[in-house]
N, C-alpha and C positions, 0 to 999 in steps of 0.2 A: 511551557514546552513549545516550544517550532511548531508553525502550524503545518509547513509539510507533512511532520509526522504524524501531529494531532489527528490529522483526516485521513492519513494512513492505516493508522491503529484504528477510526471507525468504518473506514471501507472493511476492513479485512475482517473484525467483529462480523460486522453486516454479511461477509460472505462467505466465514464460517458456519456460521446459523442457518445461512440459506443451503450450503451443502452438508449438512448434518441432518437437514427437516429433507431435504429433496432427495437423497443420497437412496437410501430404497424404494421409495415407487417409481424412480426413472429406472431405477435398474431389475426391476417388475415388468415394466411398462415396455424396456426397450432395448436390457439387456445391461452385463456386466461391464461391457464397455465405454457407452455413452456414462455410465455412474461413474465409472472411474475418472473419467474427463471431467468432469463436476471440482475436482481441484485444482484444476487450472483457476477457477475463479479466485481464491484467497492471493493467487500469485501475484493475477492480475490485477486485484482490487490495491495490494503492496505497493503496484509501480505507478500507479495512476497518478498520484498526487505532483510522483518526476517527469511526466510525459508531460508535451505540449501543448500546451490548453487550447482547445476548439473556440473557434470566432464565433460565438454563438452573442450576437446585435442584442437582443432582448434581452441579454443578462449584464451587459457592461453598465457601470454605474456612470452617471455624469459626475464632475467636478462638484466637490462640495463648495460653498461660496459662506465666507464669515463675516459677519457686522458686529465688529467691536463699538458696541454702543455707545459708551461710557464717553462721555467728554473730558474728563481727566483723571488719569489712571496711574500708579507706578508699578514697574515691574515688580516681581513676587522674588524669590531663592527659590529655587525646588530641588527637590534631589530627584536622581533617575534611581530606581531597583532594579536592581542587576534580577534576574528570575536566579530563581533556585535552580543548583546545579546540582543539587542529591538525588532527583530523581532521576536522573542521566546516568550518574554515576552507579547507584545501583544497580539499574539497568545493564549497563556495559558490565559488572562485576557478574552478574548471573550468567549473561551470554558468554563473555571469555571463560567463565567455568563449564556452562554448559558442549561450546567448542570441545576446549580441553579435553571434556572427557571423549567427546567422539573421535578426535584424534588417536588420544590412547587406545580406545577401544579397535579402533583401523590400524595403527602400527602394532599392534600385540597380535591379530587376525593376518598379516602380513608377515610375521618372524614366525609364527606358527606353522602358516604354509609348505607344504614339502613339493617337489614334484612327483608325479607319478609314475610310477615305475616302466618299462617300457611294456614290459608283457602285458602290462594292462591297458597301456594305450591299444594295443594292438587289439587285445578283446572287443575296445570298446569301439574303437575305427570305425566301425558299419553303423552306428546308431550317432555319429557325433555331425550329418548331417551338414559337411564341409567346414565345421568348423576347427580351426587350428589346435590342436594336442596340447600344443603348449601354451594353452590360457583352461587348461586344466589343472588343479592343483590336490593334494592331499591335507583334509582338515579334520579334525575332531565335528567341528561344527556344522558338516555337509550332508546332504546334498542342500548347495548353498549357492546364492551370486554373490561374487563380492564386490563393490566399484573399485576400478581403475582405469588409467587412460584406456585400455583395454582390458574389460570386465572378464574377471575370473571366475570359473565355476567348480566349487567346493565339490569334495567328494572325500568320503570317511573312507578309510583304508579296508573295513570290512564292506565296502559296498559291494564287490564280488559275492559276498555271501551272505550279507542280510537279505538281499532281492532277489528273483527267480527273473531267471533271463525277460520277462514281459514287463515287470515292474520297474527293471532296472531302465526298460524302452521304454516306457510312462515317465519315470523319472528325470531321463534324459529331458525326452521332448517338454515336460512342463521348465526347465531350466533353460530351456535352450529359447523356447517360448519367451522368456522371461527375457534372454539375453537378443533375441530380434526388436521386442519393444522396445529397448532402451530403460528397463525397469531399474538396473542399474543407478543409472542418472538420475533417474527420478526417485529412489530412496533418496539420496544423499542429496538431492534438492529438499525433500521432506525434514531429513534430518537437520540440516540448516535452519531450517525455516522455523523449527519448531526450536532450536539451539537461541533463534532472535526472539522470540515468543515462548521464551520459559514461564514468564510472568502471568501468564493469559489461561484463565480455566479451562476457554472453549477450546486453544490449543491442546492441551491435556488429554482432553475428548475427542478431538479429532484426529490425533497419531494412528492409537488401535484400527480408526475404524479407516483412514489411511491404508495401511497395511493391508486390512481384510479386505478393500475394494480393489485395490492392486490384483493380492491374489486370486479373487475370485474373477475380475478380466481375463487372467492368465487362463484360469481351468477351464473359463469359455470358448477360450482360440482354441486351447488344444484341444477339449472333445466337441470343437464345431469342425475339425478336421477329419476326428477320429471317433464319432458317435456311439459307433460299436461296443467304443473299449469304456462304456461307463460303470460298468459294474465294477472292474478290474482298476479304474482308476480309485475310486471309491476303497478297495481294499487298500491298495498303497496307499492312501491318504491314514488309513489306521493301523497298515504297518510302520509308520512314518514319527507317529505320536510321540512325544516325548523328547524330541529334538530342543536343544537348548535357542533360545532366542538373544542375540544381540544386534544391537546398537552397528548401523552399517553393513548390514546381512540381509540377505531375502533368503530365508529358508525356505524346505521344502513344503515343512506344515508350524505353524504356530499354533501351541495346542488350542486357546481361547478360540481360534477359525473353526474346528473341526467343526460343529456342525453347523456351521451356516454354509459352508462350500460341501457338506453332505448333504446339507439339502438344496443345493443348488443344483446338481448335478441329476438326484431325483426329477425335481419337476423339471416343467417343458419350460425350456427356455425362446426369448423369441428368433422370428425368424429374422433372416438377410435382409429384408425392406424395412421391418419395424428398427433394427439397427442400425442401417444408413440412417432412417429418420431421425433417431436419438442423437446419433452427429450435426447433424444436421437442425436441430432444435439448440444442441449445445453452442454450435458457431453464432447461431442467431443471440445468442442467450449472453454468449461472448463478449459479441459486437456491441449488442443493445446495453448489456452493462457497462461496458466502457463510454460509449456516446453520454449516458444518461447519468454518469457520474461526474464523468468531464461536466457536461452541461452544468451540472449542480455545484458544481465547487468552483465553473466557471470565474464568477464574481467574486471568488475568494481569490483564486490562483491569478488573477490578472483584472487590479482593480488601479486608478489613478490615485493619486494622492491627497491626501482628508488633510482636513485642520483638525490641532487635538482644542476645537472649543471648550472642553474645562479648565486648561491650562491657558490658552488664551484668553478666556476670560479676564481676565488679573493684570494683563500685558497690552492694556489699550491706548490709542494715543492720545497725547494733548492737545485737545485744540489750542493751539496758537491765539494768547490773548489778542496780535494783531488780526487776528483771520474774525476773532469775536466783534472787536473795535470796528471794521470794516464790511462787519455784517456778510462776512462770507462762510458759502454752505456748498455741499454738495456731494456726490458719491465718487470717491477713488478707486479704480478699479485697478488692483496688483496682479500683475503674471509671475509667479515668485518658484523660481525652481526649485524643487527639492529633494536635495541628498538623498544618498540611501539608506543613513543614520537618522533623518527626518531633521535634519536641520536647513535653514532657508542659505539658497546658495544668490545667485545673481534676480533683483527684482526690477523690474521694468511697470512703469505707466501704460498702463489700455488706453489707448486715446480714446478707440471708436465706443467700449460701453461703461465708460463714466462721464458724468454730466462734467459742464465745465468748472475747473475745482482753478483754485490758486495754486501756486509753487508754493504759499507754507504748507495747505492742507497735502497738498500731494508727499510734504517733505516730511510733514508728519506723523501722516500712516505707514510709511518707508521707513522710516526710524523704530517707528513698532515693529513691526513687521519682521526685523532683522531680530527681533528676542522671542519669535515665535517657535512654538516646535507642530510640527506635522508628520502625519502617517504616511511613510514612503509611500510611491508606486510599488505594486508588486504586478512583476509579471513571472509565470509560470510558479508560484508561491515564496516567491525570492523578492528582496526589493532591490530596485533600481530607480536612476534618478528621473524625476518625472515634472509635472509643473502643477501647481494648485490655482486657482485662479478666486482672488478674494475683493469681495468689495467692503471698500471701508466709510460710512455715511457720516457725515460732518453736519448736525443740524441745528438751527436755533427754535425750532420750536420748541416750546413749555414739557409738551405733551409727552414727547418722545425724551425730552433731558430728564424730566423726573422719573422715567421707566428703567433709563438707563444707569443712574445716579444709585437705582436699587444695586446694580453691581452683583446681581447674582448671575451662573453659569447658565440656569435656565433658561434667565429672560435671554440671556445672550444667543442663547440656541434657539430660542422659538423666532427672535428677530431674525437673524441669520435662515431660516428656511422658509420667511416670509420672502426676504431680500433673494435668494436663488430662485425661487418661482418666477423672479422679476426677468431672469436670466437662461 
């Protein structure tokens, strides 16, 4: 799997869990609001992996440096493995169905709609609080929000007479409540979200409780406006009961809510400072997770370009029988561009740190060199083309020819990060 996404799908684990454990004692501690804002974090944790990686110095890797040991080697056959693409596919098939159905479910909630009659607008004119008539509609499903470029607000055709002029004012204002926030927007962000994370358990678990923290933000603004009215609100909440729930709606009450926003309304909620404060822990909370994730994935999302040492292994040069007959030795040092496919593009001689080598030695690490494969650069978790920089050691010592004669990937690798220490 892409490692953008890999570390996508662990951010967002990671910030599920954190706002599923933290979710009620911030909203204890500081109010229904600040808990609601606690999902911002799985959004944020989603886009991190596409945002611009932070210069954080302490976490950039150096240049890996290779010493293909071996005094005489032939290239290998390999084959590349494409990765599996079933799990992708999968993937995509759940999501486009899960889509699909939230679509259906918003165009069938859409042809359903009626407008409201006029006489009723007229009732209701003094309670609608400047907002426009006509983003009023008539629903089976209401008292409801429903998203659109301009969010609609449901209303059952018996709402004149299910509600007593005061409930029908509660009713309003928590709807309208809803439609000040932007609640709207933010279902059908949720609903996306969780339409890309069908697969995911913790998603599952976090929709409901999604939902219930939405709503219970909402009943906080309105009786932080309207303290009075908590007993009264309380009864509309169980006149309300039994209102159907779907997919792209904010209803009035979902039954599974009733009593966690009945008992919300009972106890003391906090005050106006303990609330800024909880914004104000959440922006902090914001910020520092994003710094501290960036920082972490730094090294991944923006690293230079590696040599694949087990595959180089196998692809060493020959020393040149004239370079042996004339007793020449010494280290080659390559500046070797590399592709964003990890194949070696234009290679150049370091003059300044390799020792002085021949033109065979030098011609014969360069002929290697060109059947190598390397780990692109990646910057921002993408690769692009970047440089590797390899020294390649040419020696007649005993000591070092029978190490290398082993011709295993290890010894390959332990020399190779003696040789970079050098560097």
């Amino acid at each position: 799997m892409d490692a953008p996404l890999l570390r996508g799908l662990l951010l967002v684990t990671v910030a599920l869990a954190a706002v599923l454990l933290a979710r009620r004692p911030v909203r204890i501690g500081f109010g229904a609001g600040p808990a609601f804002g606690l999902w911002l974090l799985p959004v944020m944790a989603a886009a991190l992996p596409w945002l611009p990686a932070l210069h954080v110095h302490w976490l950039a890797l150096p240049a890996i440096h290779v010493l293909p040991g071996a005094i005489a080697s032939g290239a290998g056959d390999s084959k590349v493995v494409a990765p599996a693409t079933w799990p992708y596919r999968f993937w995509l098939a759940g999501a486009i169905v899960m889509t699909l159905r939230l679509v259906a479910h918003y165009l069938r909630l859409r042809r359903q709609c009626l407008a409201l009659p006029s006489a009723m607008v007229e009732q209701l004119r003094g309670e609608l609080d400047g907002v426009d008539p006509r983003r009023l509609r008539l629903h089976p499903a209401g008292p409801a929000l429903l998203w659109a470029p301009r969010s609609l607000l449901l209303l059952p055709e018996d709402f004149l007479k299910r509600f007593d002029a005061d409930e029908r004012r509660l009713v309003l204002r928590h709807e309208l409540a809803h439609l000040h926030r932007g609640d709207a927007s933010w279902t059908l962000i949720g609903e996306l979200v969780f339409a890309l994370l069908w697969f995911h358990p913790l998603a599952w678990l976090a929709r409901p409780r999604f939902r219930l923290d939405q709503e219970l933000a909402c009943d906080e603004r309105v009786l932080r406006n309207a303290p009075h009215d908590e007993a009264g609100y309380a009864r509309t909440l169980l006149h309300s009961a039994g209102l159907p729930r779907m997919p792209a709606l904010i209803p009035l009450l979902d039954p599974p809510q009733l009593k966690e926003r009945l008992s919300m309304i009972q106890r003391h909620r906090p005050g106006a400072a303990r609330r800024r404060a909880g914004f104000v822990v959440l922006a902090v909370l914001l910020a520092g997770g994003a710094f501290v994730a960036q920082a972490a994935t730094g090294n991944q999302a923006n690293q230079r370009a590696a040599s694949d040492l087990t595959y180089n292994a196998r692809i060493q040069p020959r020393y040149p029988p004239s370079a042996i007959k004339a007793k020449e030795q010494g280290t080659v040092v390559l500046d070797i561009l590399v592709h964003p496919d990890g194949t070696p593009g234009a290679i150049t001689y370091n003059v300044r740190h390799s020792d002085t080598a021949s033109a065979d030695l030098i011609a014969a690490a360069t002929q290697a060199a060109r059947q190598w494969r390397f780990s692109p650069q990646l910057k921002n978790g993408k690769p692009v083309a970047g440089y590797a920089r390899v020294p390649v050691t040419f020696s007649l010592d005993p000591l070092p020819q029978k190490a290398r004669q082993a011709g295993t990937g290890a010894g390959v690798e332990k020399a190779a990060s003696k040789q970079s220490k050098a560097f």
